[in-house]
C-alpha positions as CSV (number, residue, x, y, z in Angstrom):
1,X,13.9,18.1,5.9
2,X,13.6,14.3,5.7
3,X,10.9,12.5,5.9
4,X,9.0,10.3,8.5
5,X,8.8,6.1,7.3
6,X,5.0,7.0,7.4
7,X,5.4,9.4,4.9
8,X,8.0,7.5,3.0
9,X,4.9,4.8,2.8
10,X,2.5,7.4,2.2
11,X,4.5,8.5,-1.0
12,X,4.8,4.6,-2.4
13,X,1.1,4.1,-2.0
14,X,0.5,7.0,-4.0
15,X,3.3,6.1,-6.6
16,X,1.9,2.8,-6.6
17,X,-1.7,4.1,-7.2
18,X,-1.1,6.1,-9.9
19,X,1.2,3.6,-11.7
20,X,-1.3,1.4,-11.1
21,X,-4.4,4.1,-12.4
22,X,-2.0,4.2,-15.5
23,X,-1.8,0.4,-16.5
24,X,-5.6,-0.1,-15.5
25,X,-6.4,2.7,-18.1
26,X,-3.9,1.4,-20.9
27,X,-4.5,-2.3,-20.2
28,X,-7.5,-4.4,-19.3
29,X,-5.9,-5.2,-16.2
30,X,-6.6,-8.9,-14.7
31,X,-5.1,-7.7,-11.3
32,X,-6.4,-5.4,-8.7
33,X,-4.1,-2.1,-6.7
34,X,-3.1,-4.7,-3.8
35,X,-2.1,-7.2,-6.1
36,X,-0.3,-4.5,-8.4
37,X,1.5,-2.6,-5.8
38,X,2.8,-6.2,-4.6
39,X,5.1,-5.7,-6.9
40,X,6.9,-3.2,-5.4
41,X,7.6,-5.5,-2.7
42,X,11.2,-4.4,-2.0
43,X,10.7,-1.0,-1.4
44,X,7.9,-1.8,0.9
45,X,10.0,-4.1,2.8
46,X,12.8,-1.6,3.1
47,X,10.5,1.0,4.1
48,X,8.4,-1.3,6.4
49,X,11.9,-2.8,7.7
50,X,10.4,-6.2,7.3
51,X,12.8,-8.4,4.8
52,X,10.0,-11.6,5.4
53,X,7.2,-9.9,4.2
54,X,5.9,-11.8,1.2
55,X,4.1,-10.5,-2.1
56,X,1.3,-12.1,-0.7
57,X,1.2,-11.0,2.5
58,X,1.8,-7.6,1.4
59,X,-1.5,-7.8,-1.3
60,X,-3.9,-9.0,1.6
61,X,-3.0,-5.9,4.3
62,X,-3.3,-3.5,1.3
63,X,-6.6,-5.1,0.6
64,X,-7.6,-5.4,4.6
65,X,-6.9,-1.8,4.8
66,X,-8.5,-0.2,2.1
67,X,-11.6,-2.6,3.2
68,X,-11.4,-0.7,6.9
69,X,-10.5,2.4,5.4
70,X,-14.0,2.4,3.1
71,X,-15.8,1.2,6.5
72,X,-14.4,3.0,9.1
73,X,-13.4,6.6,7.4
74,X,-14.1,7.0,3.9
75,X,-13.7,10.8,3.9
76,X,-10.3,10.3,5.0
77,X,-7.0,10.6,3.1
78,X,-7.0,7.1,1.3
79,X,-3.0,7.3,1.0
80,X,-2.7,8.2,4.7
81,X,-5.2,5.7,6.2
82,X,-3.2,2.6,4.4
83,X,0.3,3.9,5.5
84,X,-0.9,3.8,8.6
85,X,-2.7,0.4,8.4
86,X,0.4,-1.0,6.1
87,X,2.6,-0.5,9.0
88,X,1.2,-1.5,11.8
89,X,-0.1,-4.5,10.2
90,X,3.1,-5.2,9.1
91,X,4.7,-4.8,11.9
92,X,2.3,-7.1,14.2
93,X,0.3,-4.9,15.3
């Protein structure tokens, strides 16, 4: 079974979370998960199918939608909620 580009996104966010859970415990980290994840830029923009998509641009939607995600539905699945958001943000929307 293969799976859907939401899920694919789903999967990096958590990657990218728990990477990131990693070098916050290990390091005093001077960056936050937006700004870490960022660096995974070229998987995101394969995934996302959006080649333009900048570091930057990337950091702030990751931030917008964990914002929303905390205000609208903070019992939901975190990882889910920003794939979503990551993607249609992404993509315009």
């Amino acid at each position: 079974m293969t799976q859907t580009g939401a899920d694919q996104i789903k999967q990096l966010i958590e990657q990218t979370g728990d990477a990131y859970a990693i070098f916050a415990e290990m390091h005093q980290a001077n960056t936050d998960y937006a700004e870490f994840a960022a660096q995974a830029i070229a998987e995101f923009r394969s995934l996302l199918g959006t080649p333009e998509l900048t570091p930057q641009r990337l950091s702030q939607i990751l931030r917008s939608g964990s914002y929303r995600h905390r205000d609208t539905d903070p019992t939901s699945c975190w990882s889910t909620f920003l794939a979503g958001y990551v993607r249609d943000a992404s993509n315009g929307h």
